[in-house]
Biotite code that builds the C-alpha atoms (Angstrom):
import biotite.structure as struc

atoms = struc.array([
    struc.Atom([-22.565, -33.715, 11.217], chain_id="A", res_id=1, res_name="UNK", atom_name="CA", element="C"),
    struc.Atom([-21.702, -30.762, 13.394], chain_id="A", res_id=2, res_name="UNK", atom_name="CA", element="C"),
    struc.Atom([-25.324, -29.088, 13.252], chain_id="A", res_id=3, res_name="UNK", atom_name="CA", element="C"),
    struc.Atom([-25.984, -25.924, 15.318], chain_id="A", res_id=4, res_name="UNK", atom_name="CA", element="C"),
    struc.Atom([-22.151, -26.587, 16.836], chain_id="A", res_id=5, res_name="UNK", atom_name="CA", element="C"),
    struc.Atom([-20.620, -23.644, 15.488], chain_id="A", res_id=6, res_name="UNK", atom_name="CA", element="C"),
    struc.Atom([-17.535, -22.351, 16.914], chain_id="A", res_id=7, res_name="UNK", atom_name="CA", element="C"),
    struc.Atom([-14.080, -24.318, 18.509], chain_id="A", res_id=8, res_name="UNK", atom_name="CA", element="C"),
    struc.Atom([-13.965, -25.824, 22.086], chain_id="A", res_id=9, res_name="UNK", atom_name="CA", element="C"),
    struc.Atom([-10.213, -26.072, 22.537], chain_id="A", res_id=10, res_name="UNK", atom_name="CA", element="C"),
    struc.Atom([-10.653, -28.719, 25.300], chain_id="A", res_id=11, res_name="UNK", atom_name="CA", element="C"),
    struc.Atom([-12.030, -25.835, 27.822], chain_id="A", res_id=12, res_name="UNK", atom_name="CA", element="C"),
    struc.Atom([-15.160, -25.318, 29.399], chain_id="A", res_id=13, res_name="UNK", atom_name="CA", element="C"),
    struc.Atom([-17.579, -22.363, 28.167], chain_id="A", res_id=14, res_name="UNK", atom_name="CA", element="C"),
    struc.Atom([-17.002, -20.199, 31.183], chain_id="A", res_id=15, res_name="UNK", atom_name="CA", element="C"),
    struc.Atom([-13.201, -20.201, 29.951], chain_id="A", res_id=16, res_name="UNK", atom_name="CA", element="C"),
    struc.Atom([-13.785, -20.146, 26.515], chain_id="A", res_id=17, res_name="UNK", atom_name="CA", element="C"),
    struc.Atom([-15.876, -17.208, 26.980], chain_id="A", res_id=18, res_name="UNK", atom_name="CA", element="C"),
    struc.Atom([-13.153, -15.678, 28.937], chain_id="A", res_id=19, res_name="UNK", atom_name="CA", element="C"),
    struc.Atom([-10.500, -16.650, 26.515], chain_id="A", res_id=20, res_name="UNK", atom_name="CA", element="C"),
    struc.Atom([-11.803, -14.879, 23.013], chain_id="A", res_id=21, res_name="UNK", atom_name="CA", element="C"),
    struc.Atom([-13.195, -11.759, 25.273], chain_id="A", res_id=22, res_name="UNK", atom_name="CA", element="C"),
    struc.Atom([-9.416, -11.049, 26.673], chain_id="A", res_id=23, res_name="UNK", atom_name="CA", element="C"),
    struc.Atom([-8.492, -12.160, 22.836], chain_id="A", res_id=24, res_name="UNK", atom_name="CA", element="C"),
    struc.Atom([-10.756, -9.447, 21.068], chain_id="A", res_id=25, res_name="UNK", atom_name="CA", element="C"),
    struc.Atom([-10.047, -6.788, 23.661], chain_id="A", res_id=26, res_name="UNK", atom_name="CA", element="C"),
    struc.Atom([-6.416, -7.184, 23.082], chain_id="A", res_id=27, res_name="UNK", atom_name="CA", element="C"),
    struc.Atom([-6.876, -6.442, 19.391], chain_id="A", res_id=28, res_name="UNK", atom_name="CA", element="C"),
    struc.Atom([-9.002, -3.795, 20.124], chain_id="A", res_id=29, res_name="UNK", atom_name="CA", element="C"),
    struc.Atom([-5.945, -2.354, 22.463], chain_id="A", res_id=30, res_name="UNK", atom_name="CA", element="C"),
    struc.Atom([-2.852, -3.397, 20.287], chain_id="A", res_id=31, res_name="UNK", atom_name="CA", element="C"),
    struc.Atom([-4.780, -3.995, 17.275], chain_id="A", res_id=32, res_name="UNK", atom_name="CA", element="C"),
    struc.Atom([-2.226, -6.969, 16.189], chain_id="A", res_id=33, res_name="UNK", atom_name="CA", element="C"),
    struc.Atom([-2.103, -10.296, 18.700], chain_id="A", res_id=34, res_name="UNK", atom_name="CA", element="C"),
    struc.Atom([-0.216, -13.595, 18.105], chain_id="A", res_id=35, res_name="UNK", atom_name="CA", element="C"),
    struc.Atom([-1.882, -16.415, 18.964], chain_id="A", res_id=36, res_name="UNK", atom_name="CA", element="C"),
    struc.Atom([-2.309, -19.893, 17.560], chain_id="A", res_id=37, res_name="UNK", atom_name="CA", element="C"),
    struc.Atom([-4.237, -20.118, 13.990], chain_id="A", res_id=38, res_name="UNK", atom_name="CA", element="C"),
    struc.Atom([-7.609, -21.844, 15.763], chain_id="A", res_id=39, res_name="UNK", atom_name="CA", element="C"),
    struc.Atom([-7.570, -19.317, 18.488], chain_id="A", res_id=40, res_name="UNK", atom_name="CA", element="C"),
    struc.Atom([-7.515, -16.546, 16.194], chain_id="A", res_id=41, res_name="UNK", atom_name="CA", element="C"),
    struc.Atom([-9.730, -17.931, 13.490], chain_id="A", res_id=42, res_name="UNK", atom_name="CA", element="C"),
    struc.Atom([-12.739, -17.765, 16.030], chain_id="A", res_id=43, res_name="UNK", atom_name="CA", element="C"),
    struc.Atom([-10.986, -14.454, 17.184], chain_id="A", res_id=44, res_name="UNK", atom_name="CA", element="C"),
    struc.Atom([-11.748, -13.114, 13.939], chain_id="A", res_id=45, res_name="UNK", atom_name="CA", element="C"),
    struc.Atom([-15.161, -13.947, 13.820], chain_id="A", res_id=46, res_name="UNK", atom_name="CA", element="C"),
    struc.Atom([-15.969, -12.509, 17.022], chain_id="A", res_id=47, res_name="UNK", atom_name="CA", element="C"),
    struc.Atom([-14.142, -9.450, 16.533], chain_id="A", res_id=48, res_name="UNK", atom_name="CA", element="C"),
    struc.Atom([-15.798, -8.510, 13.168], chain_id="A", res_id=49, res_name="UNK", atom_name="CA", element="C"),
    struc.Atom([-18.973, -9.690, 14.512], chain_id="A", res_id=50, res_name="UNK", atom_name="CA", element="C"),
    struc.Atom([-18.176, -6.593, 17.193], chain_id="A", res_id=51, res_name="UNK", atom_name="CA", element="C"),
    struc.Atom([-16.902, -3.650, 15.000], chain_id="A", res_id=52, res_name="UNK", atom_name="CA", element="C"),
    struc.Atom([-20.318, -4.569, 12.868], chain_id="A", res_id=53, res_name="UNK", atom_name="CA", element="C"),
    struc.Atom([-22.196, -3.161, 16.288], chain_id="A", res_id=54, res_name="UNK", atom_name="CA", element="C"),
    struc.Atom([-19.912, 0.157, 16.392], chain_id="A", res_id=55, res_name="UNK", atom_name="CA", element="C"),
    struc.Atom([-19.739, 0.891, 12.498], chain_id="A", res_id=56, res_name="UNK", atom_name="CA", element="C"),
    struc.Atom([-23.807, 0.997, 12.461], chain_id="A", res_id=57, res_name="UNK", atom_name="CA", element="C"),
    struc.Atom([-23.736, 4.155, 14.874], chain_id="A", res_id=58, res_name="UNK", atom_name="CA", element="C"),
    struc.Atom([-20.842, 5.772, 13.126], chain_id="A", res_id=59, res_name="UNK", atom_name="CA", element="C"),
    struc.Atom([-23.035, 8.607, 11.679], chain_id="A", res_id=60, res_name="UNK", atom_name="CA", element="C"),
    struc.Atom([-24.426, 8.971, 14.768], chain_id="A", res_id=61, res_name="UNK", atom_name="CA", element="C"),
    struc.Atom([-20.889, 9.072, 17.009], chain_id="A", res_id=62, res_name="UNK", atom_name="CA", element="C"),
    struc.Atom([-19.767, 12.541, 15.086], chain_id="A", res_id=63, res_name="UNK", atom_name="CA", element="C"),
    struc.Atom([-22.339, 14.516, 17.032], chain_id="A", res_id=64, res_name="UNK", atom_name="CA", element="C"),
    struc.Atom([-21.713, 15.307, 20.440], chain_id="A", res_id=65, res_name="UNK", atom_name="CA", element="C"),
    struc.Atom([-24.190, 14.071, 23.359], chain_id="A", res_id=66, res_name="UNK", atom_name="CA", element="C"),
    struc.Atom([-26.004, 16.502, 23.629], chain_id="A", res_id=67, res_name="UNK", atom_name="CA", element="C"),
    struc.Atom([-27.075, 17.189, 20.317], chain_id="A", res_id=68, res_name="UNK", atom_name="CA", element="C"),
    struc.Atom([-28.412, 13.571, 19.505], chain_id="A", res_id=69, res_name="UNK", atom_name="CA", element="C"),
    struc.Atom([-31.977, 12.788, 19.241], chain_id="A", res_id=70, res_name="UNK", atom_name="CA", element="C"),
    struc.Atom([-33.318, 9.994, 21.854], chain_id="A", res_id=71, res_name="UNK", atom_name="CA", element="C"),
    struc.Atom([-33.389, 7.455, 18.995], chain_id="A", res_id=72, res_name="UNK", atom_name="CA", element="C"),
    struc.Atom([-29.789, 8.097, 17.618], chain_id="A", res_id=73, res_name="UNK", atom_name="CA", element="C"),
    struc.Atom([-29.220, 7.919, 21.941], chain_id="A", res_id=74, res_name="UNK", atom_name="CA", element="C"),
    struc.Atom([-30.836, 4.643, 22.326], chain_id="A", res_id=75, res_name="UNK", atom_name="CA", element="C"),
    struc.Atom([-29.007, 2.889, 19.276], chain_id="A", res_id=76, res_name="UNK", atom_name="CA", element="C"),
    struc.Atom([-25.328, 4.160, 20.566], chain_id="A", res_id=77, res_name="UNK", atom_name="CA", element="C"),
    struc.Atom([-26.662, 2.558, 24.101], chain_id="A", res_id=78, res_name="UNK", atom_name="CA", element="C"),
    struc.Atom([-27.503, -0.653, 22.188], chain_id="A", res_id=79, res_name="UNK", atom_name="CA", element="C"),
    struc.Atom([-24.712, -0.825, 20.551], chain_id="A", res_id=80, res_name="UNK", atom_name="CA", element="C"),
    struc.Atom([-22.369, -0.360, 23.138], chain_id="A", res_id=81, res_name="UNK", atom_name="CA", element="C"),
    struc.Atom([-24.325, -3.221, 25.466], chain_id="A", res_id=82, res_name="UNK", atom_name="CA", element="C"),
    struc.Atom([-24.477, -5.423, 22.419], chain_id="A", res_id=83, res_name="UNK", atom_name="CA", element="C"),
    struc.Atom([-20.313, -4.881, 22.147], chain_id="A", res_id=84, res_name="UNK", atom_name="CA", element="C"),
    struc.Atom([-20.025, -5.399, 26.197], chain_id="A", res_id=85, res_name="UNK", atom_name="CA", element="C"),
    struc.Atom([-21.661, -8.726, 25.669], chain_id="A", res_id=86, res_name="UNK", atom_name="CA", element="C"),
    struc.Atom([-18.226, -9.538, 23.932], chain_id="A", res_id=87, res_name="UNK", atom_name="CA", element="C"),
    struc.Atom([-15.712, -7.476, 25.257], chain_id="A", res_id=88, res_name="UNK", atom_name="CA", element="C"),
    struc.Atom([-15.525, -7.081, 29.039], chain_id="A", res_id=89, res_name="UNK", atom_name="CA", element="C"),
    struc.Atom([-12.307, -4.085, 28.716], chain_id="A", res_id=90, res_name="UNK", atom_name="CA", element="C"),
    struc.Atom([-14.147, -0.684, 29.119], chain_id="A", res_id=91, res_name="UNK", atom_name="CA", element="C"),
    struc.Atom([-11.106, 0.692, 27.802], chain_id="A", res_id=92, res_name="UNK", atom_name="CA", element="C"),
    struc.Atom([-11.122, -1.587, 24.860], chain_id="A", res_id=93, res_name="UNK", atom_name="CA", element="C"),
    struc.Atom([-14.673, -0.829, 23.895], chain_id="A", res_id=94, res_name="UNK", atom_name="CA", element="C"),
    struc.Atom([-14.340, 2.956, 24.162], chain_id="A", res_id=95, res_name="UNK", atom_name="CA", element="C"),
    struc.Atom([-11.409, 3.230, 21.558], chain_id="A", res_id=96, res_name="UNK", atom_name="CA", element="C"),
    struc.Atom([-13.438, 0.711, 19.468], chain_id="A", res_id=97, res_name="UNK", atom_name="CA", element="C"),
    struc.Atom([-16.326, 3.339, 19.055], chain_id="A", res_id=98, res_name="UNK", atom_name="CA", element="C"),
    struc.Atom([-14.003, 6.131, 18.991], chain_id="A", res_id=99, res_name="UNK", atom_name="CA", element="C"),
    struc.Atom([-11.211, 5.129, 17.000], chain_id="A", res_id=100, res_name="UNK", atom_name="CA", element="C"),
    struc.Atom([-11.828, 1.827, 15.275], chain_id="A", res_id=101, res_name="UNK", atom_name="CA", element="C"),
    struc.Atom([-15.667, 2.202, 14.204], chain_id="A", res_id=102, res_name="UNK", atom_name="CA", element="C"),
    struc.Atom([-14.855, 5.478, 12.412], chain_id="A", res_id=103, res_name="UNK", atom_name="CA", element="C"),
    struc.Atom([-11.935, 4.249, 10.619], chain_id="A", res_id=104, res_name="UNK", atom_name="CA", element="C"),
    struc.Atom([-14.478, 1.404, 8.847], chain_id="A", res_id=105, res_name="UNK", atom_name="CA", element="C"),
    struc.Atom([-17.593, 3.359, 8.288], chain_id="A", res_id=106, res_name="UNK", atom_name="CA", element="C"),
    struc.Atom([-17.001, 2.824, 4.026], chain_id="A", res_id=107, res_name="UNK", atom_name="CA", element="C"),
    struc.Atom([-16.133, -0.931, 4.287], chain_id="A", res_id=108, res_name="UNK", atom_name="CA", element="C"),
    struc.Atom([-18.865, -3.614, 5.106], chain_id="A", res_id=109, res_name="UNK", atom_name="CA", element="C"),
    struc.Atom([-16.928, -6.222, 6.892], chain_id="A", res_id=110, res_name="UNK", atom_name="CA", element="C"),
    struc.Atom([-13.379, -7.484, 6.678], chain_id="A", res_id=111, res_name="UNK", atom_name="CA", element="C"),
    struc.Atom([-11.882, -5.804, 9.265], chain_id="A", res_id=112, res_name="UNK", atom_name="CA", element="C"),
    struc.Atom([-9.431, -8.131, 10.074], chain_id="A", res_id=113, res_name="UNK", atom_name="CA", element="C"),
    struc.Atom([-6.926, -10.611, 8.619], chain_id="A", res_id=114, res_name="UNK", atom_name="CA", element="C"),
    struc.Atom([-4.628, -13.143, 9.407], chain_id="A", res_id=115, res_name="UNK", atom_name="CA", element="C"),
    struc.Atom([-1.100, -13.981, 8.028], chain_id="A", res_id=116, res_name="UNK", atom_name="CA", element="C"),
    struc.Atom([-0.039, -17.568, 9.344], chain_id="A", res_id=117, res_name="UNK", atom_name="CA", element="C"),
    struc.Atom([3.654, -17.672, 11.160], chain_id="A", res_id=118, res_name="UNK", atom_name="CA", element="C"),
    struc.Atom([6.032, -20.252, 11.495], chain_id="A", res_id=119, res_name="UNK", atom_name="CA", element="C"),
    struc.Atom([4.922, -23.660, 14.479], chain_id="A", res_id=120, res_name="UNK", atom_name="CA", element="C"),
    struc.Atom([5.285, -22.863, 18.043], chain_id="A", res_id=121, res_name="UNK", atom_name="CA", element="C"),
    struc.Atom([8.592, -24.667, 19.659], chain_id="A", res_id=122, res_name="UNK", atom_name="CA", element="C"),
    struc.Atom([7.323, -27.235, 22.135], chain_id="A", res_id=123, res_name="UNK", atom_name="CA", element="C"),
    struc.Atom([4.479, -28.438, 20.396], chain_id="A", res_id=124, res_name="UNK", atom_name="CA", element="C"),
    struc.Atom([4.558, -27.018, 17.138], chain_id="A", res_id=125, res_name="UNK", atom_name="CA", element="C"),
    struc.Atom([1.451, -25.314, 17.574], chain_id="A", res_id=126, res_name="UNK", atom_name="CA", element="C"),
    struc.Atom([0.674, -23.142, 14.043], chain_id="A", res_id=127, res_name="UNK", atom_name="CA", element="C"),
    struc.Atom([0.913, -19.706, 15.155], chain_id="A", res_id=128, res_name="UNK", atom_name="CA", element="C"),
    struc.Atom([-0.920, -16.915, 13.477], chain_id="A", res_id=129, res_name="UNK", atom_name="CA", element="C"),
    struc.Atom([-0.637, -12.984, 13.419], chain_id="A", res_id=130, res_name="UNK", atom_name="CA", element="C"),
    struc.Atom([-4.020, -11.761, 13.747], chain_id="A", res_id=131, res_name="UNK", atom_name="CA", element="C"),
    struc.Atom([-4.426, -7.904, 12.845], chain_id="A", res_id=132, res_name="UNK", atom_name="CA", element="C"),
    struc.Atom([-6.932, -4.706, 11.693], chain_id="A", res_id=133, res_name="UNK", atom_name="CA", element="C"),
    struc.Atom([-6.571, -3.881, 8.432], chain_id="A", res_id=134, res_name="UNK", atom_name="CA", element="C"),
    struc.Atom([-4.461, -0.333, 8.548], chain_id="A", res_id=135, res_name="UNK", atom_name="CA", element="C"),
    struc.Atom([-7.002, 2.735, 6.807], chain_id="A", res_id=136, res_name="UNK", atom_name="CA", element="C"),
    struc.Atom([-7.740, 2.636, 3.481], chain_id="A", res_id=137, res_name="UNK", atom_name="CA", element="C"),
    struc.Atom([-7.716, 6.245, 2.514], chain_id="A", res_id=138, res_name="UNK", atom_name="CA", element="C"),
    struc.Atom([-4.880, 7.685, 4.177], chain_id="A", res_id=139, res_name="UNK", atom_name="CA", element="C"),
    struc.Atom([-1.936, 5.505, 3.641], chain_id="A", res_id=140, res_name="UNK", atom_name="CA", element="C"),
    struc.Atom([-1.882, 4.983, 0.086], chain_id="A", res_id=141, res_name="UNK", atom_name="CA", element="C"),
    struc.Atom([-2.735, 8.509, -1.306], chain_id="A", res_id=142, res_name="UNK", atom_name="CA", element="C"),
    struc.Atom([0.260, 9.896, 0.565], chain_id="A", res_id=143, res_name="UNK", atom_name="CA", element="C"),
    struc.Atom([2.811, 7.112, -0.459], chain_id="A", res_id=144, res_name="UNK", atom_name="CA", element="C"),
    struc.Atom([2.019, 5.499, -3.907], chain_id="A", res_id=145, res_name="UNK", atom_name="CA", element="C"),
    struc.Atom([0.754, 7.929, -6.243], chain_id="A", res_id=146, res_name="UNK", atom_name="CA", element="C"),
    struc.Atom([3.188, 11.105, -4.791], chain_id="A", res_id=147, res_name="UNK", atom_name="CA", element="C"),
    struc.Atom([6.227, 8.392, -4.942], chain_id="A", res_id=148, res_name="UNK", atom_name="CA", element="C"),
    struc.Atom([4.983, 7.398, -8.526], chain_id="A", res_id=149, res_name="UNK", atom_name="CA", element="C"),
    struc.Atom([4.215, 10.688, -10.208], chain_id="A", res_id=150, res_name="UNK", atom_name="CA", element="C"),
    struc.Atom([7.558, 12.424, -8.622], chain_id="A", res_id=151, res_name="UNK", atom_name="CA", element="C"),
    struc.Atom([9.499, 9.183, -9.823], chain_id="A", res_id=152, res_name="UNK", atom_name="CA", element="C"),
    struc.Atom([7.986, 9.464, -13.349], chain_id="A", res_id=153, res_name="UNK", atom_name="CA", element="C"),
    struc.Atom([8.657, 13.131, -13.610], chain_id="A", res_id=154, res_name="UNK", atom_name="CA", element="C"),
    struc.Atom([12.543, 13.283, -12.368], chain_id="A", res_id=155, res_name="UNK", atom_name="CA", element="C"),
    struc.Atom([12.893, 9.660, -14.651], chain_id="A", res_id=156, res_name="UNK", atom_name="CA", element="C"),
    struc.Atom([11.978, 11.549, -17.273], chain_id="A", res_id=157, res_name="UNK", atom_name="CA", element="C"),
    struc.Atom([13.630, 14.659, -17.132], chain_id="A", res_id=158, res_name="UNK", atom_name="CA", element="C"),
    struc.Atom([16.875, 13.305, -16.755], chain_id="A", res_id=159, res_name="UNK", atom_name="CA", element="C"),
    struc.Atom([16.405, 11.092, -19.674], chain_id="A", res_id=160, res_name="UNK", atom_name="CA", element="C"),
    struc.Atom([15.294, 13.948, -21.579], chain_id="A", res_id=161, res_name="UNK", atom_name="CA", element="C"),
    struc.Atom([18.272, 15.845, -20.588], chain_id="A", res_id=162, res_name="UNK", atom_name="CA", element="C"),
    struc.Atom([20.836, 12.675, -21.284], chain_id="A", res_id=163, res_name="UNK", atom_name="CA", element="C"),
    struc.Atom([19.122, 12.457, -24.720], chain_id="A", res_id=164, res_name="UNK", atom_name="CA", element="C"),
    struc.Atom([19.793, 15.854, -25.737], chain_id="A", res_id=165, res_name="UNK", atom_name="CA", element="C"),
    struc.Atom([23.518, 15.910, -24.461], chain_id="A", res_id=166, res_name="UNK", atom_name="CA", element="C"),
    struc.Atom([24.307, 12.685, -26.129], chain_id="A", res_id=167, res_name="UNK", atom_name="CA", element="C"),
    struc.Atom([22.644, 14.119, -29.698], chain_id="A", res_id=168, res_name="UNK", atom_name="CA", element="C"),
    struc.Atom([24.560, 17.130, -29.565], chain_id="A", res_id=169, res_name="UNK", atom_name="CA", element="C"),
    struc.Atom([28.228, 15.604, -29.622], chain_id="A", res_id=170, res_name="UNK", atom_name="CA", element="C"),
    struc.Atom([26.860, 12.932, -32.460], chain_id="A", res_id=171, res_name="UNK", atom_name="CA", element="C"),
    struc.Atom([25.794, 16.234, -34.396], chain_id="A", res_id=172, res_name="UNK", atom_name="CA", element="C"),
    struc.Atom([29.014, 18.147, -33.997], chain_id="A", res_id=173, res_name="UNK", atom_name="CA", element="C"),
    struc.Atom([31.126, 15.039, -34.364], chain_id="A", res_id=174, res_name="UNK", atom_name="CA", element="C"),
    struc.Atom([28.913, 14.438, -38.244], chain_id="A", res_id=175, res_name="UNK", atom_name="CA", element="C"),
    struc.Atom([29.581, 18.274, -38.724], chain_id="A", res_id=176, res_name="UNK", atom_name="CA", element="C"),
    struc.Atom([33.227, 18.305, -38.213], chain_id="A", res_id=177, res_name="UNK", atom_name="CA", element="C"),
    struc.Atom([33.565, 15.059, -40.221], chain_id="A", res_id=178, res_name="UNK", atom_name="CA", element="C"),
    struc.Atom([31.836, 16.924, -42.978], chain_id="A", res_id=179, res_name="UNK", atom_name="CA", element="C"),
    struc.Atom([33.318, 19.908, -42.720], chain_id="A", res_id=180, res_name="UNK", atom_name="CA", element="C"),
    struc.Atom([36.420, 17.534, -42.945], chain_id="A", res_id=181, res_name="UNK", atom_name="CA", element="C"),
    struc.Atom([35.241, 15.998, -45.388], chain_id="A", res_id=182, res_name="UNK", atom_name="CA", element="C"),
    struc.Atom([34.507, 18.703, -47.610], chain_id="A", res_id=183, res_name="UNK", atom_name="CA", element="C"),
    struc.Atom([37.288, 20.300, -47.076], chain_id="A", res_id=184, res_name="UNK", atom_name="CA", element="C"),
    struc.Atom([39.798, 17.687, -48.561], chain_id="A", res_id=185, res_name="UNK", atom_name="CA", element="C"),
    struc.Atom([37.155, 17.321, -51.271], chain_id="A", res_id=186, res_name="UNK", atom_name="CA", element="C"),
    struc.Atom([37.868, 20.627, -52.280], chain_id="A", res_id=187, res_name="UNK", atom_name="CA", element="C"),
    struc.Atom([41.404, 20.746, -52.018], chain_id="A", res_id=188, res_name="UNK", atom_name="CA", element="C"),
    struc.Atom([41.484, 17.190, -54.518], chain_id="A", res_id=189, res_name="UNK", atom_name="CA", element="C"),
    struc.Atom([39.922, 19.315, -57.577], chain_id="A", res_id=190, res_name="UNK", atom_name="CA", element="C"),
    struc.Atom([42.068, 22.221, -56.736], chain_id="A", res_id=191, res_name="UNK", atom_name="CA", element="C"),
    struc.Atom([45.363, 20.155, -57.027], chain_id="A", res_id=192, res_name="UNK", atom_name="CA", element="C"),
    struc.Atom([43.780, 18.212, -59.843], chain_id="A", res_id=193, res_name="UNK", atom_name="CA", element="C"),
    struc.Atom([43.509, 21.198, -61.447], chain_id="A", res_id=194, res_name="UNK", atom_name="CA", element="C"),
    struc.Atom([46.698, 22.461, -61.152], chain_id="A", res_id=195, res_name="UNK", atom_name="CA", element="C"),
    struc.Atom([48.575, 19.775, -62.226], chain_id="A", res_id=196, res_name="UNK", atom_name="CA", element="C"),
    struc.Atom([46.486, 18.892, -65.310], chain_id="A", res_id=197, res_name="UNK", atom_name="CA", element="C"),
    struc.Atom([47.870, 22.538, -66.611], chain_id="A", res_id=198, res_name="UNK", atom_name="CA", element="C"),
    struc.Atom([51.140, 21.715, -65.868], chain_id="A", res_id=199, res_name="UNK", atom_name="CA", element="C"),
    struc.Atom([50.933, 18.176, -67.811], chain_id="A", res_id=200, res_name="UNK", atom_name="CA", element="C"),
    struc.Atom([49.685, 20.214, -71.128], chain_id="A", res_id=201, res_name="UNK", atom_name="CA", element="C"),
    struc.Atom([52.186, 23.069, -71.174], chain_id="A", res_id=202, res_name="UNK", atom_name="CA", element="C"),
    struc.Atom([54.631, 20.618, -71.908], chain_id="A", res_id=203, res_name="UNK", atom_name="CA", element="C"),
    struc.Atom([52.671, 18.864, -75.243], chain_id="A", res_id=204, res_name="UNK", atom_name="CA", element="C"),
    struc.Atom([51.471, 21.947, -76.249], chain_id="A", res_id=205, res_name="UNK", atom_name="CA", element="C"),
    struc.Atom([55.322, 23.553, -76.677], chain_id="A", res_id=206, res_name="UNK", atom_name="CA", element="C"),
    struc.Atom([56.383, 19.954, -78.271], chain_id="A", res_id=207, res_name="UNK", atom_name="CA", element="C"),
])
C-alpha cells in the first residue's frame, strides 16, 4: 500500500517534478487551457485548485485598495500570496491569479478546473488531456440562454399565431361561400318546384 505517497513521480527526480507542475500551473494560470498528457494534468489539477483555494480566501479583501486595508486583511493577502509562490514561481502568473482568476470564483468552493481527455499522442500513444478553468458562471449564460430562449419562444409563437389565423379565415369564407351556394340552389329547387306543380294542375283541372 501506497501510504503517505501521494502524488505521481513520472520517472523524474523531485527537483524536476517540482519544476514540471510549477511551469504546468503557471501556464494555466497564463493561458488558462494547457494540453498535456492525462497523468500530468491530473496532478496539475490538484495543485492548481489547491492554489486558487489561497487567492479566493482574500477575495473580499482584494476589492479594497492598499491603502485602505486594515494590517490583518494586509497580512492575510501577504500570506496568501507567499503560500501561492510556494507553487507557482511566474510573478506574472500569480498576479492575474489574484486579480483576475480569484475574483471570478469567490461563489464556488472548489472545482475550478476540469479535464476533457483527447485522442493518444503519435509516437507513443501517450493519452493526452485538455486541462482548463471553468469559463464564469454568471455572465455567460444569462446573456445567451435565457435571451435566445425567451426571444425564440416569443417570435415561434407569433408567427404561429399569425399562420393560424390566416389559414382559419380562407376555411371560413370557403364554408360561407359553399353555404351561400348552397342555399342558394336550395332556394331556387322550391321555386321551380313550385312553378311547375301549377302548371301540372291547370291541365286536370280544365279536363
Amino acid at each position: 500500500m501506497r501510504h503517505r505517497k501521494a502524488g505521481v513521480h513520472l520517472s523524474r527526480t523531485s527537483a524536476h517534478r517540482q519544476a514540471l507542475f510549477s511551469n504546468l500551473v503557471a501556464a494555466l494560470f497564463t493561458n488558462e487551457r494547457i494540453r498535456t498528457t492525462e497523468p500530468k494534468a491530473k496532478e496539475t489539477r490538484r495543485l492548481a485548485e489547491r492554489t486558487i483555494t489561497w487567492a479566493r480566501r482574500v477575495g473580499d479583501v482584494l476589492g479594497k485598495k492598499p491603502e485602505r486595508r486594515s494590517t490583518e486583511e494586509s497580512a492575510r493577502v501577504v500570506h496568501a500570496v507567499r503560500m501561492a509562490r510556494r507553487v507557482v514561481r511566474d510573478r506574472g502568473a500569480v498576479v492575474k491569479l489574484f486579480d483576475e482568476i480569484a475574483p471570478r470564483f469567490l461563489s464556488r468552493h472548489g472545482g475550478y478546473t476540469r479535464i476533457v481527455k483527447l485522442d493518444q499522442r503519435p509516437g507513443d500513444a501517450a493519452p493526452m488531456a485538455l486541462l482548463e478553468l471553468i469559463p464564469d458562471d454568471g455572465a455567460a449564460p444569462a446573456e445567451t440562454t435565457p435571451a435566445k430562449g425567451k426571444g425564440g419562444a416569443k417570435t415561434d409563437t407569433g408567427k404561429s399565431g399569425e399562420k393560424s389565423t390566416e389559414k382559419a379565415a380562407p376555411k371560413g369564407g370557403a364554408k360561407a361561400k359553399a353555404g351561400e351556394k348552397s342555399g342558394g340552389k336550395a332556394s331556387e329547387k322550391p321555386a321551380a318546384e313550385g312553378a311547375k306543380k301549377p302548371r301540372a294542375s291547370k291541365p286536370k283541372s280544365e279536363e
